[in-house]
TORMARGU-768980 format. One record per atom (N, C-alpha, C): residue number from 1; z, x, y. Coordinates in pm, 1 decimal. Atoms other than C-alpha are relative to their C-alpha. Example, Ala and Ser with C-alpha at 12.3 -4.5 7.8 and 13.67 -1.06 7.14 Angstrom:
! residues 2
@drenkol->1&zz->0.0&xx->89.0&yy->-119.0
@drenkol->1&zz->780.0&xx->1230.0&yy->-450.0
@drenkol->1&zz->0.0&xx->90.0&yy->120.0
@drenkol->2&zz->-6.0&xx->-82.0&yy->-119.0
@drenkol->2&zz->714.0&xx->1367.0&yy->-106.0
@drenkol->2&zz->73.0&xx->-77.0&yy->109.0
***
This chain:
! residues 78
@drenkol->1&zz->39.2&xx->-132.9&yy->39.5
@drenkol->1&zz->888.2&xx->-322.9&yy->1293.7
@drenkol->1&zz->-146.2&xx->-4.7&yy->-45.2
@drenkol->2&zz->147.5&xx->13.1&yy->48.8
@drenkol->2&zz->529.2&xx->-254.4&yy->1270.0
@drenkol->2&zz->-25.7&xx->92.5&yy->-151.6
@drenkol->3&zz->11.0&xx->-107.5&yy->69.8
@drenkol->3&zz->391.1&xx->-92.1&yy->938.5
@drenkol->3&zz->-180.4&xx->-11.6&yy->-25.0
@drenkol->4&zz->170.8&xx->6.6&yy->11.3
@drenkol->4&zz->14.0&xx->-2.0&yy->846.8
@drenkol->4&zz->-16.7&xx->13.8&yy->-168.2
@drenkol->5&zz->47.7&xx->-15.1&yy->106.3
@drenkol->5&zz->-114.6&xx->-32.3&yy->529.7
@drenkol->5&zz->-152.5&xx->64.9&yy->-9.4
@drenkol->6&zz->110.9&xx->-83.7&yy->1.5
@drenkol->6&zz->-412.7&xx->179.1&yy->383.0
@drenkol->6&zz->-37.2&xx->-38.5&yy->-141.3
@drenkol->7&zz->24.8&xx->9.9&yy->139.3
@drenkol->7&zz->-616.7&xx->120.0&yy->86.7
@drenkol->7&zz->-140.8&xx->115.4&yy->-3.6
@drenkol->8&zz->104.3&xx->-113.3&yy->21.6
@drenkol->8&zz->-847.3&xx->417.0&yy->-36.5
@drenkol->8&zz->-64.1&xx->4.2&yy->-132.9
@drenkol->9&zz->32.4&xx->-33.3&yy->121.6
@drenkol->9&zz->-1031.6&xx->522.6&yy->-361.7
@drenkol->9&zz->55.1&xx->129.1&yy->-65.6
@drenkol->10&zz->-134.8&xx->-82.7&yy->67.2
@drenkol->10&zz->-850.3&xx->780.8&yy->-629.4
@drenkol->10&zz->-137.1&xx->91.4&yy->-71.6
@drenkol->11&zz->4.6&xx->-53.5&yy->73.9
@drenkol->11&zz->-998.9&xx->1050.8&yy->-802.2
@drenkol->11&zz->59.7&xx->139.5&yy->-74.1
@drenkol->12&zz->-79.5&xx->-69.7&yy->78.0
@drenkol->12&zz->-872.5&xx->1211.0&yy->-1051.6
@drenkol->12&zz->153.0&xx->-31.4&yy->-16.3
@drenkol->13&zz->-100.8&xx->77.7&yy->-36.2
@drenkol->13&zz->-593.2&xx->1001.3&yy->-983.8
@drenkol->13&zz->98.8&xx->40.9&yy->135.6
@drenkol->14&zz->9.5&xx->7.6&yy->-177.3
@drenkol->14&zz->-533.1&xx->1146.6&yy->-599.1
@drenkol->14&zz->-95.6&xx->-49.5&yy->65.5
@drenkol->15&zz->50.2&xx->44.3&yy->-108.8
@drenkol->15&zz->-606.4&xx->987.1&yy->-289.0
@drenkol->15&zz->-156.2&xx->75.6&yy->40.8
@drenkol->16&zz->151.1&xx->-111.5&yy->-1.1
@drenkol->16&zz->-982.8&xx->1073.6&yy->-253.6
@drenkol->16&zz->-93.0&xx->-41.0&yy->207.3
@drenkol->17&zz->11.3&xx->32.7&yy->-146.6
@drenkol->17&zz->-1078.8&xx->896.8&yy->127.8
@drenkol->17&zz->-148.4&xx->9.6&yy->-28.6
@drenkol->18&zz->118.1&xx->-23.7&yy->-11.4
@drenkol->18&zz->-1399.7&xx->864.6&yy->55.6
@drenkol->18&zz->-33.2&xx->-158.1&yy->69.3
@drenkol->19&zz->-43.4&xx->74.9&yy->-104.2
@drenkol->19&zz->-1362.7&xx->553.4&yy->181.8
@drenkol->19&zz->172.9&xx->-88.0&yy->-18.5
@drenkol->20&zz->-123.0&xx->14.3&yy->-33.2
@drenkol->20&zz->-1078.6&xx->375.1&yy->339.0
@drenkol->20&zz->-10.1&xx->-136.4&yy->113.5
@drenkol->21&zz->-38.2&xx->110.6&yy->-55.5
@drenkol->21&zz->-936.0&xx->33.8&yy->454.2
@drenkol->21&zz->133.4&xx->-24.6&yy->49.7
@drenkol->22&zz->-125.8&xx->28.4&yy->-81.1
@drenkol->22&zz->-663.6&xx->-2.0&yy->716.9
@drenkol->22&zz->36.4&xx->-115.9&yy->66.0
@drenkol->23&zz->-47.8&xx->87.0&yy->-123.6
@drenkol->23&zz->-470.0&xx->-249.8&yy->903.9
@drenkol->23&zz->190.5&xx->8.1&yy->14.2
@drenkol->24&zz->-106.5&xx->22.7&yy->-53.4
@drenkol->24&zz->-160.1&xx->-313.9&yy->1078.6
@drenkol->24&zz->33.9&xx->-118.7&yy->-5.3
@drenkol->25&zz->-27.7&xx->142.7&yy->21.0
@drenkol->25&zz->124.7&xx->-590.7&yy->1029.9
@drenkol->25&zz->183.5&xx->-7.7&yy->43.5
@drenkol->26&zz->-180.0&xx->-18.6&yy->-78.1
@drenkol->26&zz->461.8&xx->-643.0&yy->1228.9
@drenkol->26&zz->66.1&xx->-96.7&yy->-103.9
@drenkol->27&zz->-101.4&xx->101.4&yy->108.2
@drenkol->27&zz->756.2&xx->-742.6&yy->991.4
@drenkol->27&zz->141.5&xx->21.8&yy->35.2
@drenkol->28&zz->-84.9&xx->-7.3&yy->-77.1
@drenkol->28&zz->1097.2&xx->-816.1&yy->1044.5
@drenkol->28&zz->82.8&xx->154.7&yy->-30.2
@drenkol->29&zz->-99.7&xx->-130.3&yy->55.9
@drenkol->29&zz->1336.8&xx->-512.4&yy->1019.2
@drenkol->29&zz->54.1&xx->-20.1&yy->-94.6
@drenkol->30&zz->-106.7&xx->-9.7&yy->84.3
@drenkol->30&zz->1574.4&xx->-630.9&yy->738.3
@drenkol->30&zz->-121.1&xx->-70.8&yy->-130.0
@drenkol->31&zz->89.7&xx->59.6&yy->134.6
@drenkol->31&zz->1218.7&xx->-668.2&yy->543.6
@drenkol->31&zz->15.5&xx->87.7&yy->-99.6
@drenkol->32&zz->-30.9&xx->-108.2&yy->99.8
@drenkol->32&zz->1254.4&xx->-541.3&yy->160.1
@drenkol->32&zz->-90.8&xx->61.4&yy->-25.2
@drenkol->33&zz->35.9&xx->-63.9&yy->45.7
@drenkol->33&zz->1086.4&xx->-332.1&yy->-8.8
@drenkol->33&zz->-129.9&xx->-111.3&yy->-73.2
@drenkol->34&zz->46.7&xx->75.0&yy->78.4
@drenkol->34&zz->959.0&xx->-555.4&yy->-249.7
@drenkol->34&zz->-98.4&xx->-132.3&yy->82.4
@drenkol->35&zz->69.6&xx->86.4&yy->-68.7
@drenkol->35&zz->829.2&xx->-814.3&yy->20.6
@drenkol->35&zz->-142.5&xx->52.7&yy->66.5
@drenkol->36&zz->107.4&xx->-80.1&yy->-40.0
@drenkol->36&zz->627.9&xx->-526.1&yy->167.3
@drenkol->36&zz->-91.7&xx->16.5&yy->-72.0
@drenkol->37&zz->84.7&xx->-26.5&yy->155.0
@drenkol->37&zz->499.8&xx->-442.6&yy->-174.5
@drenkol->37&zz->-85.3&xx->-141.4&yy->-45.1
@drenkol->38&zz->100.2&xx->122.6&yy->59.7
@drenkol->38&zz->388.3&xx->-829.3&yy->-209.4
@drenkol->38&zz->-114.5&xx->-21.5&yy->78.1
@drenkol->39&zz->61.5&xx->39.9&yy->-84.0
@drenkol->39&zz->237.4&xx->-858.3&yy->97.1
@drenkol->39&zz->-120.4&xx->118.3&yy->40.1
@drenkol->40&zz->74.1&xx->-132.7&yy->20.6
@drenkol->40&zz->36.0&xx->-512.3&yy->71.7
@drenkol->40&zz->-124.2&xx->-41.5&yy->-132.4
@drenkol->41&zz->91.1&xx->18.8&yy->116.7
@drenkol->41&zz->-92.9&xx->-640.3&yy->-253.9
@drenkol->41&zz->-52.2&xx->-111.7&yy->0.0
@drenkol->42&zz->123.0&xx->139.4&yy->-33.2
@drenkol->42&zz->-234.1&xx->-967.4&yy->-169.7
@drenkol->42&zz->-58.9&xx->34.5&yy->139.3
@drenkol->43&zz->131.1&xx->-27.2&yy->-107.0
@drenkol->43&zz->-409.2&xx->-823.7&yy->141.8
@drenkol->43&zz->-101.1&xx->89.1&yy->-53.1
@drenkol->44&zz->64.8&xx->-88.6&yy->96.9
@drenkol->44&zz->-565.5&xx->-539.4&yy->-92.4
@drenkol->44&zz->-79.1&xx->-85.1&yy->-101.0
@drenkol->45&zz->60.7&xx->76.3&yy->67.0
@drenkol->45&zz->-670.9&xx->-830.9&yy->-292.3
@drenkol->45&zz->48.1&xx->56.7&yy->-186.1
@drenkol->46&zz->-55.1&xx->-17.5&yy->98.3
@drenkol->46&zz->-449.0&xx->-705.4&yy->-602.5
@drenkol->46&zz->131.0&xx->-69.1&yy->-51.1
@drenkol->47&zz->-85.3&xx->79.1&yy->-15.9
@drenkol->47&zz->-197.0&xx->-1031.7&yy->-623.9
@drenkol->47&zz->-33.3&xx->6.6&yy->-151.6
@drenkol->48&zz->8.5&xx->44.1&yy->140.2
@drenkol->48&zz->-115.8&xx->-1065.4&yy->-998.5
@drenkol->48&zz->-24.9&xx->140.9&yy->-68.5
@drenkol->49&zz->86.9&xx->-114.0&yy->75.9
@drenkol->49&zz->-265.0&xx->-715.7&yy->-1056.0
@drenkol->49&zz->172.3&xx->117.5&yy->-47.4
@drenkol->50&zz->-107.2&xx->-88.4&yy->36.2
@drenkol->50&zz->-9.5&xx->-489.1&yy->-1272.8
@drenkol->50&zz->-21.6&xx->153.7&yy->72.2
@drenkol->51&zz->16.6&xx->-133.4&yy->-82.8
@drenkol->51&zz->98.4&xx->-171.9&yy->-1029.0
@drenkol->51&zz->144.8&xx->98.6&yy->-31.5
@drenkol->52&zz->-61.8&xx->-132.4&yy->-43.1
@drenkol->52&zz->275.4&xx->158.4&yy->-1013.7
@drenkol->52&zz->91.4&xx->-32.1&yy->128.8
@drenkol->53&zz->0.0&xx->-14.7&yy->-142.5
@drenkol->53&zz->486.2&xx->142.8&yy->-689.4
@drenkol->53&zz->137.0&xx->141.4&yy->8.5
@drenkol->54&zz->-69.9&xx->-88.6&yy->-17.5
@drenkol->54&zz->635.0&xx->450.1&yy->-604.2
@drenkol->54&zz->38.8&xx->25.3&yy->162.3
@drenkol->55&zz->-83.4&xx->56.3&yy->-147.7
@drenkol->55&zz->899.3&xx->467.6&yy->-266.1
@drenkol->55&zz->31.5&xx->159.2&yy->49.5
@drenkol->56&zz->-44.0&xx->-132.2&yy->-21.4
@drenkol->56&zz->884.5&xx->798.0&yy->-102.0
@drenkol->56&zz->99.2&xx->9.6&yy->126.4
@drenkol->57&zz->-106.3&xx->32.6&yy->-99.0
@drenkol->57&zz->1159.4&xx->679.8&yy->179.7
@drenkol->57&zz->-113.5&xx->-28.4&yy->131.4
@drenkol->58&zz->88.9&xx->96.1&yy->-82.4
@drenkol->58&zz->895.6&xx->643.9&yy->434.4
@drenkol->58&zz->-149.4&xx->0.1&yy->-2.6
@drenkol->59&zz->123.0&xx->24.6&yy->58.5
@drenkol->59&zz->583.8&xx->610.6&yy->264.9
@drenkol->59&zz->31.6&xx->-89.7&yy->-144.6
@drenkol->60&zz->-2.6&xx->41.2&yy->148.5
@drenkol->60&zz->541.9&xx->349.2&yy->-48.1
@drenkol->60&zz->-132.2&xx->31.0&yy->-96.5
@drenkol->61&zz->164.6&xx->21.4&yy->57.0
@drenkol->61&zz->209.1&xx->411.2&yy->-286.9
@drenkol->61&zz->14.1&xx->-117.2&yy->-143.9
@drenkol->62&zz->52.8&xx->119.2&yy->81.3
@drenkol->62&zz->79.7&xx->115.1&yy->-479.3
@drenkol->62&zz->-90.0&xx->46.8&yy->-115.8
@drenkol->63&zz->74.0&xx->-17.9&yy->93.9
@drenkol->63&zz->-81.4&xx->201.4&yy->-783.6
@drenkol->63&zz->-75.7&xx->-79.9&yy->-116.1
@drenkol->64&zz->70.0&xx->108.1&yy->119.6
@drenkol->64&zz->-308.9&xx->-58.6&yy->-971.3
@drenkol->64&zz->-27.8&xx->43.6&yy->-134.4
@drenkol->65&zz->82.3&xx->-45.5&yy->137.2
@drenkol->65&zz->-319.3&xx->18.4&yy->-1341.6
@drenkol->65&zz->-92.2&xx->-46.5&yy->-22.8
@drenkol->66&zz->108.3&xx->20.1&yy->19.4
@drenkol->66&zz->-678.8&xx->38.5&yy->-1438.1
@drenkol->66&zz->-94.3&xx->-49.9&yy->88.2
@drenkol->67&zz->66.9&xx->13.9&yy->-149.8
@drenkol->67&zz->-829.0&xx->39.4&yy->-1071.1
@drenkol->67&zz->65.8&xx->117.1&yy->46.9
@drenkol->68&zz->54.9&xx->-82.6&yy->-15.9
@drenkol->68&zz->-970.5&xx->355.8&yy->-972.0
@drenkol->68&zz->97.4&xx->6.8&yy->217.3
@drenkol->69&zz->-68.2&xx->69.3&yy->-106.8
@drenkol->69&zz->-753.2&xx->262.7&yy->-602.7
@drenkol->69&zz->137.9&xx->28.6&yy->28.6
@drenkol->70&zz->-115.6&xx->-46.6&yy->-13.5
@drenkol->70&zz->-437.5&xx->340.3&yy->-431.8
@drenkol->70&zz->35.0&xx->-66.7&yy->155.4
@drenkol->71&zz->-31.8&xx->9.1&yy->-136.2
@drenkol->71&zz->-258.4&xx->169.4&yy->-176.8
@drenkol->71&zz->129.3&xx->66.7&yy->65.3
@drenkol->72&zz->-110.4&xx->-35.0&yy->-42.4
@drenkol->72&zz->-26.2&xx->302.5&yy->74.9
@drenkol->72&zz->59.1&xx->-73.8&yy->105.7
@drenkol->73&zz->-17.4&xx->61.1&yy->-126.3
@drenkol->73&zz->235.2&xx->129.1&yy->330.3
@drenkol->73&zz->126.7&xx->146.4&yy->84.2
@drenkol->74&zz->-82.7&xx->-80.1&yy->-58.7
@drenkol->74&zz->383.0&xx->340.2&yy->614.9
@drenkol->74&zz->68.4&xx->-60.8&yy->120.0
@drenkol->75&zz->-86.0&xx->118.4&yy->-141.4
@drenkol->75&zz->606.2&xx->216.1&yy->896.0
@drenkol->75&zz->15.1&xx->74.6&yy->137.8
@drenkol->76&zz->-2.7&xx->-126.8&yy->-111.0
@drenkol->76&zz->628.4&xx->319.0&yy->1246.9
@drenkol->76&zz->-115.5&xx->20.0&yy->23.9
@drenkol->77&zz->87.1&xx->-78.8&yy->-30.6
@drenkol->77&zz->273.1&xx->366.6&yy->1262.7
@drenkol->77&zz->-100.2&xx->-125.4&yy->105.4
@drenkol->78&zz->41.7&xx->128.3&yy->-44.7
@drenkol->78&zz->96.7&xx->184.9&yy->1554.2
@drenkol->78&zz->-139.9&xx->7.4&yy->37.6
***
């Protein structure tokens, strides 16, 4: 299953696109949640970093407390 991850800048604490970092990353189907969420956050370069993650069924957003930043992973997207 392919999914894309996105990392953007926040203001006001929404998604602001002012700029924006994408890529794509095939994972297996019976991948969790939580594996997605690790592997999202050490390509973002936020491994260790305390986050927000909120699961909107097919969107997740990553939220770094105290980084201005927001990541998102979506699936399906190629």
């Amino acid at each position: 299953m392919n999914f894309q991850f996105e990392m953007t800048d926040t203001f006001g604490g929404e998604a602001n696109y002012s700029w924006v970092k994408r890529s794509s990353f095939d994972f297996k189907s019976t991948a969790t949640d939580k594996a997605l969420v690790r592997r999202a956050k050490k390509w973002a370069g936020l491994s260790g970093v305390r986050c927000a993650v909120d699961n909107y069924g097919e969107m997740i957003s990553i939220k770094p407390v105290g980084r201005p930043v927001v990541v998102f992973i979506t699936e399906g997207v190629m």
